[in-house]
N, C-alpha and C positions, 0 to 999 in steps of 0.2 A: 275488184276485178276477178272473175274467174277463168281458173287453169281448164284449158280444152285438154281432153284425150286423145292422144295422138292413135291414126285407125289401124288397127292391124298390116292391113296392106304398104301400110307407109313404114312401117317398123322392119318388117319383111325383106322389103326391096332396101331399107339402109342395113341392116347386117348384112345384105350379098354383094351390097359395092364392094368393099375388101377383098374379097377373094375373086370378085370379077378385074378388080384392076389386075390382079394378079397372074390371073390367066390371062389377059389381053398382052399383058407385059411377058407373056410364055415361062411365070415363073410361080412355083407353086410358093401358096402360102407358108408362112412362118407358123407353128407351134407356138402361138402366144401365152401357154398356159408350160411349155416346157421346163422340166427343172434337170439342172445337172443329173440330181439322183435318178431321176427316169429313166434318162440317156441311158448311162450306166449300169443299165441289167444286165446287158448282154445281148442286144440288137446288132445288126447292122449297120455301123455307120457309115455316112458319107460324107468326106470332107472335104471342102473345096476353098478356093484363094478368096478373098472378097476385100472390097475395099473399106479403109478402117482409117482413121488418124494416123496411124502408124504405120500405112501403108496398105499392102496388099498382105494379109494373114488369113493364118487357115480356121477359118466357122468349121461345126459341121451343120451339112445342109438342110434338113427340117425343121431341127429345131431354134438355129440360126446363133448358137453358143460358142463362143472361142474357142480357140483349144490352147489352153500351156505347155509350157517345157520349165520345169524344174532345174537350177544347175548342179545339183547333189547327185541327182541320177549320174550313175558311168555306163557307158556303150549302151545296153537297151535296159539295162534293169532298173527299177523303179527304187529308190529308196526315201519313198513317201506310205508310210503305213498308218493306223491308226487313226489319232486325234490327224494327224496329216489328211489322209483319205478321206474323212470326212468334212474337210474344211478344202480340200481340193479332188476330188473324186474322180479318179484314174476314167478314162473314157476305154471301156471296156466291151470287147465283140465276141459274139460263138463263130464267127465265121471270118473270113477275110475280109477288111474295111475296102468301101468303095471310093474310089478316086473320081473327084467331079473336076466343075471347072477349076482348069489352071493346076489341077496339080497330075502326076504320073503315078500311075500303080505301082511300078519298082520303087517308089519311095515309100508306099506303105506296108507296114509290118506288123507283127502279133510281140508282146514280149510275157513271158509267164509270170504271173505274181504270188506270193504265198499262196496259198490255198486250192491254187490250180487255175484260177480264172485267168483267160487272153483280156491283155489292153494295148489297143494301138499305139505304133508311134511310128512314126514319119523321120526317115534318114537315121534313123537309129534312135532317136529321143521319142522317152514314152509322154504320153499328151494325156492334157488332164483338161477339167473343168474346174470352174472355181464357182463355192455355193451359191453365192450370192447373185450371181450375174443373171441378167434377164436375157429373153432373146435379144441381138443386136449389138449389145452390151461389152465394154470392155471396160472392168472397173478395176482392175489388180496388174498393172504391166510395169515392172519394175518394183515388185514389193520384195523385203527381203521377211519371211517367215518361213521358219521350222529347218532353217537351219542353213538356207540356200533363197535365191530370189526364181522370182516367177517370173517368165517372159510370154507375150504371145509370141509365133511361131512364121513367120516369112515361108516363102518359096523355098529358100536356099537351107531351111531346119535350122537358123539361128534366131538369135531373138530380134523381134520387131522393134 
């Protein structure tokens, strides 16, 4: 039996279903190829509620990533560095973070980390990524590593 060639025209029209349901759904696409480290240059992010296992927690919104809360951090400051940072990598902005669905701007904030760079956090807890996660993804909610446990992040800035 031989394998037919699927025609150009047919391959076309199936990579633009995705992002047409998306738009029909008035919702832009997910970053499927997003990695925490990306996030984390120093963009703009948007974070908004989304529904999870866990309830309604904060993604942020393009790239479709969780966000953590650390229990080591006190009030806004981060105390996750290093080998830390790279196994959870601070979500990090040049500007003030944007508030999408479901959450308010007064709850989002900047907090300084060594080196000088701004990273969000919400109600006073700075927010993080965790490396591993894909978009969508919540693989780390209740882990205890580096010295504190990781939560995602509720409405109310405690753990989901």
């Amino acid at each position: 039996m031989r394998a037919r060639a699927l025609s150009i025209p047919f391959l076309l029209i199936a990579a633009a279903l995705p992002a047409a349901a998306f738009a029909a759904a008035g919702q832009e696409p997910l970053d499927r190829t997003a990695t925490p480290a990306a996030v984390t240059s120093g963009s703009t992010p948007v974070l908004r509620l989304k529904n999870s296992r866990f309830g309604k927690v904060i993604f942020e919104k393009r790239t479709g990533l969780v966000a953590y809360l650390f229990t080591r951090d006190k009030k806004s400051k981060s105390k996750c560095g290093g080998d830390c940072a790279k196994a959870w990598p601070p979500i990090k902005t040049k500007g003030r973070p944007v508030a999408g669905k479901g959450l308010r701007r007064a709850d989002l904030g900047t907090s300084k980390r060594r080196g000088g760079a701004r990273m969000v956090t919400y109600k006073g807890h700075p927010l993080y990524f965790y490396e591993h996660d894909l978009p969508g993804e919540i693989r780390c909610n209740d882990v205890v590593e580096f010295g504190g446990s990781w939560f995602v992040v509720n409405k109310k800035g405690k753990p989901g």
